[in-house]
N, C-alpha and C positions, 0 to 999 in steps of 0.2 A: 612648799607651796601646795596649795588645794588639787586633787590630782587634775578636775576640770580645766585649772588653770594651764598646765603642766602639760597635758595633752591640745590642747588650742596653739600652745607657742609652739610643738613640735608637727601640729599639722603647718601653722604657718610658715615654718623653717623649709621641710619638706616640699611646700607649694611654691616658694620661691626657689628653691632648688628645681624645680619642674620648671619653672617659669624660664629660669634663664636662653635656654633656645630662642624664647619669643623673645624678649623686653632686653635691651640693654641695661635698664635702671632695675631689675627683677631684686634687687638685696634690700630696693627702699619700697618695693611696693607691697600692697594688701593682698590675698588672696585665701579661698580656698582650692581644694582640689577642684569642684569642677569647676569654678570659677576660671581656673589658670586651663583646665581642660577646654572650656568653648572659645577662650581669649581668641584676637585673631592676630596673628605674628606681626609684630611690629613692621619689622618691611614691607607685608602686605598690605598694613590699615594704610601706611602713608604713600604708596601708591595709588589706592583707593581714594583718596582724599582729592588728590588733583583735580578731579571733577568737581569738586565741590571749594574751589580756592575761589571761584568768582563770586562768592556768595557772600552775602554780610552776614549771614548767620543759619546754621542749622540745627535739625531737630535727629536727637539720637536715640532712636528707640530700642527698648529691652536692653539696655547698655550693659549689662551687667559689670565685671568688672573695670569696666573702661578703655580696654585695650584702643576701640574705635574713637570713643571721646576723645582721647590724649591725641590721635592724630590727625585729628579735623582742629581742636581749639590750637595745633600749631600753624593753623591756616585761617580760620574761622571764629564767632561766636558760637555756641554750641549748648542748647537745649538738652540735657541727657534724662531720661526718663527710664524708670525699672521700677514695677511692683515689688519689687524685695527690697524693705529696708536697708538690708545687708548689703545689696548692691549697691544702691545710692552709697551708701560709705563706704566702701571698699575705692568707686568709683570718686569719689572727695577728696580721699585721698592720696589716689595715686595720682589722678591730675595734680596733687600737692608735689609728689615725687616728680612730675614733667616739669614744675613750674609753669603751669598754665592755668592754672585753679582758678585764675582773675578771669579768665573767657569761659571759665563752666559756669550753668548753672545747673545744679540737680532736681528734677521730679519724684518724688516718690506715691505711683498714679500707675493704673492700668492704662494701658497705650491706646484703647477700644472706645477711652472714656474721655480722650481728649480734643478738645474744640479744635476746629479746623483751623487752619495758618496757612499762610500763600509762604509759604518756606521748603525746600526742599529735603525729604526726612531719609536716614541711612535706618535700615533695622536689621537686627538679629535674634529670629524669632528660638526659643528655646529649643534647642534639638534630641534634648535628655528628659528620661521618667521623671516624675517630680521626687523630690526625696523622700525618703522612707518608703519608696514603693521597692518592690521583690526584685527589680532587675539595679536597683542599686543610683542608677544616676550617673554609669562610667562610659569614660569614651565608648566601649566597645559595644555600649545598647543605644550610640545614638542613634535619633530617629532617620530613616531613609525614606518613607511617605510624607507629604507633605502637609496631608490632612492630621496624622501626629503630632505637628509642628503645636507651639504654644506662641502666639497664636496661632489657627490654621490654615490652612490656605484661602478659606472663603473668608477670611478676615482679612490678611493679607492683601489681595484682591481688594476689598473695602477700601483699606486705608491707602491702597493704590489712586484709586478715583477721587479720593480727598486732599492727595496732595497736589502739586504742580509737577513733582519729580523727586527721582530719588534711585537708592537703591537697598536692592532682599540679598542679605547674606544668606547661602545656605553650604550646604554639604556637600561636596561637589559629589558625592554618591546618594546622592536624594533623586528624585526623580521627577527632576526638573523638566526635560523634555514635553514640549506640549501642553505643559501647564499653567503658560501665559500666554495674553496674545499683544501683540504690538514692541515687543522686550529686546534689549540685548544681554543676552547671556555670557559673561565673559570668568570662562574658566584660569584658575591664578594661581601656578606652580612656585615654589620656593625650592633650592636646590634641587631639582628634581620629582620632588613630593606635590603632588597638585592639593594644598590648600581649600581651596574656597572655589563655589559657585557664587558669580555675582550677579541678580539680575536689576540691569539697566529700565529704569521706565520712565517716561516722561519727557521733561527737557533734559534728562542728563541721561539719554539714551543716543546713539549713533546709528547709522542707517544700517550695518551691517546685522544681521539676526545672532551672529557669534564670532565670540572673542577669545583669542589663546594668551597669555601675555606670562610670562617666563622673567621670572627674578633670581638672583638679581641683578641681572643684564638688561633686564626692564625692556625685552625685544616684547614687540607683539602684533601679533597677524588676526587679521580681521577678515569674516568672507561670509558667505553659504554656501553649506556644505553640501546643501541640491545642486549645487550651479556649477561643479567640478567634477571630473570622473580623469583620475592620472590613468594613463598606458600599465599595459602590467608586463612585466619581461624577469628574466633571470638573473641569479645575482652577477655584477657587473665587480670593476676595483673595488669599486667601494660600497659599504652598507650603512644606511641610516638608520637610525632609530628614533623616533618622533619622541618630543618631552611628554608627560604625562599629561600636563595642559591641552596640547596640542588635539591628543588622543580623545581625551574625554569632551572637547569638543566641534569633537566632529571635523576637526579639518585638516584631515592626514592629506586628502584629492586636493585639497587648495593650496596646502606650502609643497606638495609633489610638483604641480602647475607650476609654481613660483618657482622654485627652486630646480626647475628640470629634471626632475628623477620620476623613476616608473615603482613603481609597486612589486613585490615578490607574489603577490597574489591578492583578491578579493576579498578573500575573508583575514587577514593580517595586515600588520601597521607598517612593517618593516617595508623603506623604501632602498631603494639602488640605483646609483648612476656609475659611469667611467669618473668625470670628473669630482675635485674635491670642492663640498664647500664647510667655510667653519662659520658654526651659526649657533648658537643658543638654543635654538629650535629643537637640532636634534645633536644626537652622539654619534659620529663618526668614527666608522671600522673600514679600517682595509681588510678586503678577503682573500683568505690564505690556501683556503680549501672547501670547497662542499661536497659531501658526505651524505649518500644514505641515512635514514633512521636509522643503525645499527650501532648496538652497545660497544661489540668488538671491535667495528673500524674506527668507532670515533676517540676508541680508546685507546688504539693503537698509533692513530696519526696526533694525538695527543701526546702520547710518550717520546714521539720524535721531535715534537717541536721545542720540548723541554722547557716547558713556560714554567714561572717560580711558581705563580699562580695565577687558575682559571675563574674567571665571572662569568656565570650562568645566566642565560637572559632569556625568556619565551613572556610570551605573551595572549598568543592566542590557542597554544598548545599545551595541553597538559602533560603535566611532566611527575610519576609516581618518583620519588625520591633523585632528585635529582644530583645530588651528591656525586652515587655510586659511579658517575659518569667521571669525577677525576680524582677521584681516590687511589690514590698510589701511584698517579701518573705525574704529578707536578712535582716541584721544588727542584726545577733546573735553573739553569743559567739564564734561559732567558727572560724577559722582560716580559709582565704578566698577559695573558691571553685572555678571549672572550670565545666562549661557546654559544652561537644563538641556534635554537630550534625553532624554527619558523617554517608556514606555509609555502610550498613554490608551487605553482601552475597544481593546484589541488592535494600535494604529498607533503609529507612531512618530510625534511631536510635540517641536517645539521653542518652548520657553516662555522669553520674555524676561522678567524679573524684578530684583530689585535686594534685597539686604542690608535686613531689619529689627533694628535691635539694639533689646531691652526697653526700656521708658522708667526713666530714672533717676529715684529717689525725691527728692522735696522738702527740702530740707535744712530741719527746724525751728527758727522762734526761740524762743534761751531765756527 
């Protein structure tokens, strides 16, 4: 075969190989690498979409390769629009892969150029160099400003005031803060990985300014994060650790409130109460020991506790090689361990601790 050929079918092997994380159906769909790089994880589009289940039809802008299309036209009619030919068919097709192909239809149109509609529009403005530029086009140079963005943010904004409602996918490491006004922003973890920033505007926005929502448990807490300040105290039985969603936006003080627990300190995530609660929100530890910053003691009350193995956990603390800390002290008998470095009452502290998972319900007889 033609090598062009030869290489096309083994980038596309490869990109369905990436794929699979997101897509269930990833072996029947189209992509390239960045294609299946900006997709947005199947669990999260069709979460996404519920907002938009009341609507007889929507408009899906920059679709690229359809991830969002396919979960709106399982709710929805669905407009899909992309300047890149290749995205239109990539996108053609893989709604062919949902079996939903009868509720798309595809644009091949700049998004900037299109006549107003009383329809409420989802976008996903391009967050990578255009290709063949020097930084390549790969995850790791996506954009984090939002004037970067393809379109930009003053576009953006435009097509905001032209529609009735909707919603801006971004990054959840873009620098969304402050950059709209009227908005709900709802940050959206998948296993623990925070995903996506969503910003809410219009009719399909809610009264709160930010949203945490944690899949796929599909919990989600809603608040202002001005209108909350938790107690802050030392750590207690038990230690929390907020999801990533929760963190990035902004509402550690509002599920602390909710949830009755104080904070290890101001500038940290990490909360603590006596009681237990089991919640999607955060990771629950029982604490075993807290320790100084010291290399030797935590290395020593490590070696007694004889954990098979330790997880490392900081967050607001910098940690130069963090390894060294249980190298040669695990692979005992017990049941694996968590080491968190975290802030207390302004110092740094290391707290030994260990994995609570909820208790499982009673199975009833009939």
């Amino acid at each position: 075969y033609p090598p062009e050929l030869v290489r096309a079918a083994v980038e596309l092997i490869q990109a369905r190989q990436r794929a699979r994380g997101k897509f269930s159906r990833a072996e029947r769909m189209w992509f390239d690498r960045r294609g299946v790089e900006q997709a947005t994880d199947e669990l999260v589009a069709r979460r996404k979409t519920e907002r938009f289940a009341a609507h007889p039809e929507v408009v899906d802008l920059c679709c690229g390769v359809g991830g969002d299309t396919i979960a709106l036209a399982q709710r929805t009619v669905v407009v899909a629009v992309d300047e890149s030919p290749l995205a239109c068919w990539f996108t053609r097709r893989n709604a062919e892969a949902y079996e939903v192909d009868r509720r798309v239809t595809v644009a091949c149109a700049d998004v900037r150029s299109l006549r107003d509609a009383d329809l409420p529009i989802h976008i996903d403005p391009d967050g990578r160099p255009p290709r063949g530029s020097p930084a390549g086009g790969s995850a790791a140079t996506r954009h984090r400003r939002l004037q970067e963005l393809r379109p930009p943010l003053d576009d953006l904004r435009r097509l905001m005031d032209r529609y009735p409602g909707g919603a801006i996918k971004l990054s959840p490491a873009s620098n969304f803060h402050g950059a709209f006004s009227g908005v709900e922003i709802e940050l959206t973890s998948l296993w623990g990985e925070c995903k996506e920033a969503t910003v809410w505007f219009g009719s399909l926005r809610s009264e709160a300014p930010y949203r945490a929502t944690v899949l796929p448990a599909g919990e989600t807490l809603a608040g202002d994060p001005m209108a909350a300040c938790a107690p802050v105290g030392p750590p207690q039985r038990y230690l929390y650790d907020p999801d990533a969603a929760v963190v990035r936006a902004g509402l550690v003080d509002v599920l602390a409130e909710r949830l009755r627990f104080n904070r290890l300190d101001r500038d940290d995530d990490y909360l603590t109460a006596d009681h237990f609660v089991g919640s999607p929100m955060v990771t629950a530890l029982r604490v075993l020991e807290v320790l100084p910053n010291n290399d030797r003691a935590i290395r020593q009350t490590l070696r007694v506790h004889r954990f098979r193995h330790v997880e490392i956990r900081h967050r607001r603390v910098r940690v130069a090689q963090p390894q060294r800390l249980t190298r040669g002290v695990t692979g005992g008998d017990r049941p694996p361990g968590v080491l968190v470095l975290a802030r207390v009452a302004g110092r740094v502290s290391a707290i030994v601790a260990e994995r609570v998972e909820p208790p499982q319900p009673v199975a009833q007889s009939p």
